[in-house]
C-alpha positions in Angstrom: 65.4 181.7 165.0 62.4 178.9 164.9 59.6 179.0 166.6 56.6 176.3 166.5 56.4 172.9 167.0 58.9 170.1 166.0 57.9 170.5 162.5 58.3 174.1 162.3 61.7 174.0 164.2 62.7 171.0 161.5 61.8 173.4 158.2 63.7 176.4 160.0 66.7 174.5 160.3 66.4 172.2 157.0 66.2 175.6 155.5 69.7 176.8 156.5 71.9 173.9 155.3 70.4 174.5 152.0 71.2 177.7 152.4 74.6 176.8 152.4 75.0 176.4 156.6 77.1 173.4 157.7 75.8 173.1 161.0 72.8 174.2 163.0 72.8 175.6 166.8 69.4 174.7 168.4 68.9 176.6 172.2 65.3 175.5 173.6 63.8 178.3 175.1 60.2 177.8 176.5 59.9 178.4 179.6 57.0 176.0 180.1 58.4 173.3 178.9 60.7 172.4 181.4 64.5 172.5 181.6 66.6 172.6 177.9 68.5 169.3 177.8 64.4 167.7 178.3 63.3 169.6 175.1 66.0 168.6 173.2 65.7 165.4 173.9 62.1 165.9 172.1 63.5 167.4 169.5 66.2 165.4 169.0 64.0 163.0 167.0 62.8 165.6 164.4 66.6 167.5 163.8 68.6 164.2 162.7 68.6 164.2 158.8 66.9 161.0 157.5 
């Protein structure tokens, strides 16, 4: 599980595929922030590999 900002949610999952992991589930989860498919469009940015 990541918490944070963008960066800290990027590090979390960076760190499982070296782990070994082949894919990644990401379920936004602040309340605050508004619906899910809205913060994962902002995260969206920050989880596709360079």
């Amino acid at each position: 599980m990541a918490r944070g900002d963008e960066d800290a949610v990027r590090r979390r999952g960076r760190d499982h595929l070296a782990a070994g992991a082949d894919h990644v589930a990401v379920q936004p989860g602040a309340a605050n922030r508004g619906p899910g498919p809205d913060q994962l469009r902002e995260l969206a940015p920050a989880l596709i590999e360079d």
